[in-house]
Structure formats: C-alpha cells, structure tokens
TIMI-770861 format. One line per 3 residues: for each residue x negated, y negated, z of C-alpha. Coordinates in steps of 0.02 Angstrom, whole numbers, plus 32768, in hexadecimal, padded with zeros to 4 digits. Each point is the difference from the previous one (the first is absolute). Layout:
N
X Y Z | ... .
! end
This chain:
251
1127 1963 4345 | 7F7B 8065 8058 | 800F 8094 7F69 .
7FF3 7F71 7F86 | 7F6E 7FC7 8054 | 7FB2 80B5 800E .
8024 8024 7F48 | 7F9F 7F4F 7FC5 | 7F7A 8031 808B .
7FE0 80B2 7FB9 | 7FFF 7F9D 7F3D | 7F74 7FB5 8016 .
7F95 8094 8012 | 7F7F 7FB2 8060 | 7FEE 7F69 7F90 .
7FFA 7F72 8073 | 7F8F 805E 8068 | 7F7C 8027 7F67 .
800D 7F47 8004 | 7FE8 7FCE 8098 | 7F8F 8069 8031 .
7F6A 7FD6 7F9F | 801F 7F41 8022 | 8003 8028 80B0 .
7F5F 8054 7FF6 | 7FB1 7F86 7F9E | 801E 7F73 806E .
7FCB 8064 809B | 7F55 8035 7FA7 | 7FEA 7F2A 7FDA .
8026 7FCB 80B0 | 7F99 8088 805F | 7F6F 7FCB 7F7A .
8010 7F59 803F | 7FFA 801F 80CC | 7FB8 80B1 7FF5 .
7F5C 7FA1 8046 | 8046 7F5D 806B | 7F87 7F96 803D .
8034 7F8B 80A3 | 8078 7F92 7FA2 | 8064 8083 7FC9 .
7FFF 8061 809A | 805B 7F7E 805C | 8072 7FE0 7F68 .
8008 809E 7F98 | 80C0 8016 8006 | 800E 7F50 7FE7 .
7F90 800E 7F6C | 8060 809F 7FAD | 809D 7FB1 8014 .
7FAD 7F5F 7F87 | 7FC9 8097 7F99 | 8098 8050 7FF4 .
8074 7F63 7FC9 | 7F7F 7FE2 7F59 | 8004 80B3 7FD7 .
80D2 801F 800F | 800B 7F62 7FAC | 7F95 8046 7F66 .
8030 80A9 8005 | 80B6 8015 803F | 8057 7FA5 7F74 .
7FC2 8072 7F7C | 801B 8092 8082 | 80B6 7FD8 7FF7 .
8018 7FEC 7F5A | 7FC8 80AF 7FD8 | 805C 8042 80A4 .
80A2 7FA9 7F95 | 7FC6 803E 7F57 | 7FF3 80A6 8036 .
80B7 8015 806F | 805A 7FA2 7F64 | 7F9C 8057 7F76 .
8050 80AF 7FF8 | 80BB 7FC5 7FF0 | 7FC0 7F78 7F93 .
7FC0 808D 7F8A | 8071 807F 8015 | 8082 7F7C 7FE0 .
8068 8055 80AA | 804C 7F7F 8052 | 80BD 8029 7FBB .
7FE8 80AE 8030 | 7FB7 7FCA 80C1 | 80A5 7F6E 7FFB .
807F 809C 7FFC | 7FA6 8058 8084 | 7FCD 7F67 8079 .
8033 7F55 800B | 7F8C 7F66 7FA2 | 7FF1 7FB7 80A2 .
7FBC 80A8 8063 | 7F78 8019 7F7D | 7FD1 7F47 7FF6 .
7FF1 800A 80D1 | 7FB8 80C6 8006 | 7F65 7FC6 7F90 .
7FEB 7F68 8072 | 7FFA 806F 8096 | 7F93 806B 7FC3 .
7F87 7F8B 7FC3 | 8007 7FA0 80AE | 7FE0 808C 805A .
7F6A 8036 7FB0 | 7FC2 7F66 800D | 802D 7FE3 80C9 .
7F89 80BB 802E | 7F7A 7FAA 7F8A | 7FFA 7F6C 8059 .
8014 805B 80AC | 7F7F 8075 7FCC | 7F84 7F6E 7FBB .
800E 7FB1 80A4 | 7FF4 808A 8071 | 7F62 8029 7FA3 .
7FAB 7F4A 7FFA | 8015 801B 80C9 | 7F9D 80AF 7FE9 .
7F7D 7FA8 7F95 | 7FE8 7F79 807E | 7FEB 8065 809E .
7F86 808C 7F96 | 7F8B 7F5B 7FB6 | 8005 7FCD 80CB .
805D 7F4E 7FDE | 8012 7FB2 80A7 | 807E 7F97 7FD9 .
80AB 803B 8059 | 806B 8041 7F67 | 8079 7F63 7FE1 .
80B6 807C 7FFB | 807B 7F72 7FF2 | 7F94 7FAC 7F66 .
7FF1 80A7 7FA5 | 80C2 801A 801A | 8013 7F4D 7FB7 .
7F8F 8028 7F79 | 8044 80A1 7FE2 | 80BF 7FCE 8007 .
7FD1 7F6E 7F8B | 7FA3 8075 7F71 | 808B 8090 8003 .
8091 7F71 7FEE | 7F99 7FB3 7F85 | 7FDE 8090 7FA2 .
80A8 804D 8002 | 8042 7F36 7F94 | 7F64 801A 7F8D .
803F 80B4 7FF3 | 80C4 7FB8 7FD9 | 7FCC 7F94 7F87 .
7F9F 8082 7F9C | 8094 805D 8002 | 805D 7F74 7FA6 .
7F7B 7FF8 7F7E | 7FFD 80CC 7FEF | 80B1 7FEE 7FD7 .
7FEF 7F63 7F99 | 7F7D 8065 7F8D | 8010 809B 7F9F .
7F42 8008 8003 | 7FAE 8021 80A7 | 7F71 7F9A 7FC7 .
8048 7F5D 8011 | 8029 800E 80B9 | 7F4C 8044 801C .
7FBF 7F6A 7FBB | 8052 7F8D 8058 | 7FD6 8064 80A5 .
7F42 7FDE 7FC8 | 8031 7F56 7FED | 8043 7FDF 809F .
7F53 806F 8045 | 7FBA 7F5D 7FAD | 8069 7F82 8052 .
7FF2 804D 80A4 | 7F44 7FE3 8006 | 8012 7F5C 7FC1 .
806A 7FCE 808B | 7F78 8017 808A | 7FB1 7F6E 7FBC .
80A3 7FA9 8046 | 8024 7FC2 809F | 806D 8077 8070 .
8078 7F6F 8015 | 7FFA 7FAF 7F4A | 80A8 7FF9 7FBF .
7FC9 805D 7F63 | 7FF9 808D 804A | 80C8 8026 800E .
8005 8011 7F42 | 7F84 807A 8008 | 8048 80AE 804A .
7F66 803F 7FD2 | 7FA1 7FBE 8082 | 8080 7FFA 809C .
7F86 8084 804B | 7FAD 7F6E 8048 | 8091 7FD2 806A .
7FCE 80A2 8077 | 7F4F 7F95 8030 | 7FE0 7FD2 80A6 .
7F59 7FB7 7FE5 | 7F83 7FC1 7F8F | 7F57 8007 7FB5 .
7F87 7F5D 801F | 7F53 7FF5 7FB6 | 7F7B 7F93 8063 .
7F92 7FBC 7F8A | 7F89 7FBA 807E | 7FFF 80B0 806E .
801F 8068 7F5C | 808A 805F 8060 | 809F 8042 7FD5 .
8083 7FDC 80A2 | 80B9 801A 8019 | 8091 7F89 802F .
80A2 8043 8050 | 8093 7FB5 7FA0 | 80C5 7FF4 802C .
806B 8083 7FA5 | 803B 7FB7 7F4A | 80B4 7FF9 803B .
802F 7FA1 7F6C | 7F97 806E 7F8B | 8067 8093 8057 .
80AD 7FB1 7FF1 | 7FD8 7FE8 7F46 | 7FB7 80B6 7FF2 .
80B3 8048 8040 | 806D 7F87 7F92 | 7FA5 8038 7F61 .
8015 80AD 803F | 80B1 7FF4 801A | 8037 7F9A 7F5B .
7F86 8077 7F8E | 8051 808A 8052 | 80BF 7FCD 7FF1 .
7FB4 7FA8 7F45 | 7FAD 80B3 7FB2 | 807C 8077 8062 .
8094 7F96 7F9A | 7FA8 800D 7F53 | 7FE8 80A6 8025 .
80C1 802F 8025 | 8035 7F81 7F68 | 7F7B 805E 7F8E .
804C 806B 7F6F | 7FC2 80D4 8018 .
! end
C-alpha cells in the first residue's frame, strides 16, 4: 500500500500543491490586510477575529478548491482512458483509497501550515490576545474533515462526467452555497443539508454588532456537537457511497 501510495503521490506532479498554494497565499494576504493595523478591539480579540475571518473565507473558497483538487487527480485516467490498464496492476479499491490519501494529506500540512502561520501573523501585528490553540485545532480539524467530504463528492461527480467542466461548476456552486450559509444560524437545522458550509461547525465564538456603541464584540459558544456528529456521518456514508460507485464503475 505504501508504493501505491508513493506512485499516486509522485502522479500528481505537484498539482495539488500549485493549487493550494496560491489559495493559501491569497487568504493570508486578506487576513493580514484586515489586522495588519489593529486598533484596541482587535488587539484583545485578534485571533478571535481571524478565526470569524477564516470560517467565511473556507466556506467561499474551499469548495471550489476541492473540486479542482478532484478534477485534476481524476482527470488524467479519465483522459487517457487507463483505468483497465491501472485494474491489472493495482486493485480498484487501492487506487480509489491512494488518491484519497493523497489528497488528505495535502490538505492536513495546508491546514497545519495555515494555522501555524495565522499564530506568526498574530504575534508579528503584536495581538495581545493569548493565541486560542484548542479553538484553532477545532477549527482546523473541522475545515480539513470538511474539505476532504467536499473533496469525495467531487470525486463522484469527476467520475460521473466525461467533461471536467461539470464538476468545476458545481464546485463554484457550492463556493456559492457556502457563503450563503453564513447568513444561517450555526444551529439552524438547514445547515446539515448543506456540506458546504459544515466549516462553521469548527466556531467557538461569534461576531455581535452594537448598534448603540457601533462595536463589533465576540461571544464564546459551546462546540456544535451535533453539527460535528452530522459532519462525520456524511463523511462516512459519502465515503463508503462514492468508494462503492467507484469499484461497481465499468474501466
């Protein structure tokens, strides 16, 4: 299994990380625009604030982010039309599981790395707030497991289509649907239909406006267990779900 894994790792020829990287740059550059000069507020809460931040942009950029991450792991055996010939050297199952471990861990040393960074960011801008470890390792756990069942279901739909265009769309679409979920409560029920937005289930506070003071403020909030336990069910069933079609697909 670990030469399988090698072999899909060396495949994708730095792919994933052409991918990654610029969307990990990008939202680096917008959150160090937005606390590169805090004033007192934001001081006492800057992590707090970037982690508010940091929810609205995974939730608008991440789901298109997997989709091409899918697109581009499926698109060269889609092509070259190679699955029979990579059947008689490896089993369905190992390739299905191989391109899942590869994508996952790219996307656990981006997540690592985004977080280690914010905490850079934070100390360098002078952010007095203590840096909040076990809600960034919520937040963090939440996005990758999120982002590795948006990332499963865009395989299904790379499969599903001969053209890579359709499963690009619908990652665009669910870019879409992610931001329109932060107009949602984090506990509305809606929300479980919409994996899109389960990024929101790695909060642990939120943003109140004061009209009278005109000041934004936090509020701590209890862990979404329920948002959580629906986050790992949908991961397991779209796993066991996509991993089947895959095996029962004709190569």
């Amino acid at each position: 299994m670990t030469k399988q894994f090698l072999c899909e790792w060396k495949k994708t020829k730095g792919k994933l990380v052409s991918i990654l990287l610029p969307v990990l740059t990008l939202l680096l550059v917008w959150i160090f625009w937005l606390i590169h000069d805090p004033d007192a507020e934001k001081l006492q809460d800057g992590y707090t604030y970037m982690t508010s931040t940091l929810i609205l942009l995974n939730c608008i950029f991440m789901p298109a982010t997997a989709a091409v991450m899918a697109s581009r792991m499926m698109d060269m055996e889609n092509k070259g039309n190679t699955y029979k010939l990579l059947c008689t050297l490896q089993k369905k199952s190992s390739i299905f599981a191989c391109k899942l471990a590869v994508a996952a861990a790219h996307l656990t040393l981006y997540f690592a790395i985004q977080g280690f960074i914010l905490f850079l960011m934070g100390q360098a801008v002078g952010l007095t707030e203590p840096f909040p470890l076990r809600d960034y390792l919520l937040l963090q756990g939440v996005s990758l497991l999120t982002t590795v069942l948006l990332f499963i279901l865009q395989i299904f739909f790379s499969l599903a289509f001969e053209n890579q265009l359709y499963p690009l769309f619908f990652g665009l679409l669910g870019s879409f649907v992610g931001l329109f979920t932060q107009l949602l409560s984090p506990y509305s029920p809606i929300r479980y239909f919409l994996p899109w937005g389960y990024f929101a289930y790695g909060a642990s506070s939120l943003m109140r406006y004061d009209e009278t003071a005109k000041t934004a403020y936090f509020i701590r909030i209890p862990f979404n267990a329920a948002g959580f336990a629906v986050l790992t069910a949908m991961l397991l069933i779209s796993f066991l779900a996509v991993r089947g079609y895959f095996l029962r697909k004709d190569v």
